[in-house]
N, C-alpha and C positions, 0 to 999 in steps of 0.2 A: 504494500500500500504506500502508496506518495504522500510525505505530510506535507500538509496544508499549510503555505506562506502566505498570509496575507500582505496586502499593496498598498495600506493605508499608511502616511509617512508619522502621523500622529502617534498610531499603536507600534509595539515593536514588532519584528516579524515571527519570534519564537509567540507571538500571542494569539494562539490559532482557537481559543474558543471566547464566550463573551466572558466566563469565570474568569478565565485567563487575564480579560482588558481590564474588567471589574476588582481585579485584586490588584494586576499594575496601577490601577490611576488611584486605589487606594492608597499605597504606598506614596505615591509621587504626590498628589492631589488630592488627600483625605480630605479636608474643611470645603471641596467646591462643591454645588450644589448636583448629584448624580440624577436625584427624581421628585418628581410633581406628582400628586397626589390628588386626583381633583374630586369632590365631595360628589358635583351634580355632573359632570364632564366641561365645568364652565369655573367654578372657584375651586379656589385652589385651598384644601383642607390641612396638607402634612406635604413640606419635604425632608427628605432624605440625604446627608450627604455621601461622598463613598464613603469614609470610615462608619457612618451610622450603619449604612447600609450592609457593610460587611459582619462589621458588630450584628445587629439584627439577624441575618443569615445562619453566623455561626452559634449565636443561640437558639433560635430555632432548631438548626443541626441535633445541635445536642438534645433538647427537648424531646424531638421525632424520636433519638435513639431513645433515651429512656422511657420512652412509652413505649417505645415498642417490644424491647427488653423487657419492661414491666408485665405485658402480657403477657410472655411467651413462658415468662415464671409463673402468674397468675394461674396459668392452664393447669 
């Protein structure tokens, strides 16, 4: 299989999925604004920056695992 370069000068080229740009611009650019959030698809309710946004992810992460952990003891 041929890994996938991408041509965007902005992303590096080793950044071949959105995780991948999502965790770069983290690093580089945590405090810029990543996501908009819109309440009705018109106001804007919550953003996101990348480090929140990472933060949030990798909690999540973990929460999924220990629920799902927890059931599989629960059985």
């Amino acid at each position: 299989m041929t890994p996938i370069i991408n041509k965007i000068p902005e992303i590096l080229p080793q950044c071949a999925t959105i995780v991948d740009i999502l965790r770069d611009r983290s690093c580089k650019i945590p405090h810029k604004q990543a996501f908009t959030f819109l309440e009705d698809g018109e106001t804007q309710e919550l953003t996101l920056t990348y480090h929140e946004f990472e933060n949030f992810c990798t909690i999540n992460s973990i929460a999924n695992l220990i629920e799902r952990k927890t059931a599989i003891l629960m059985q």
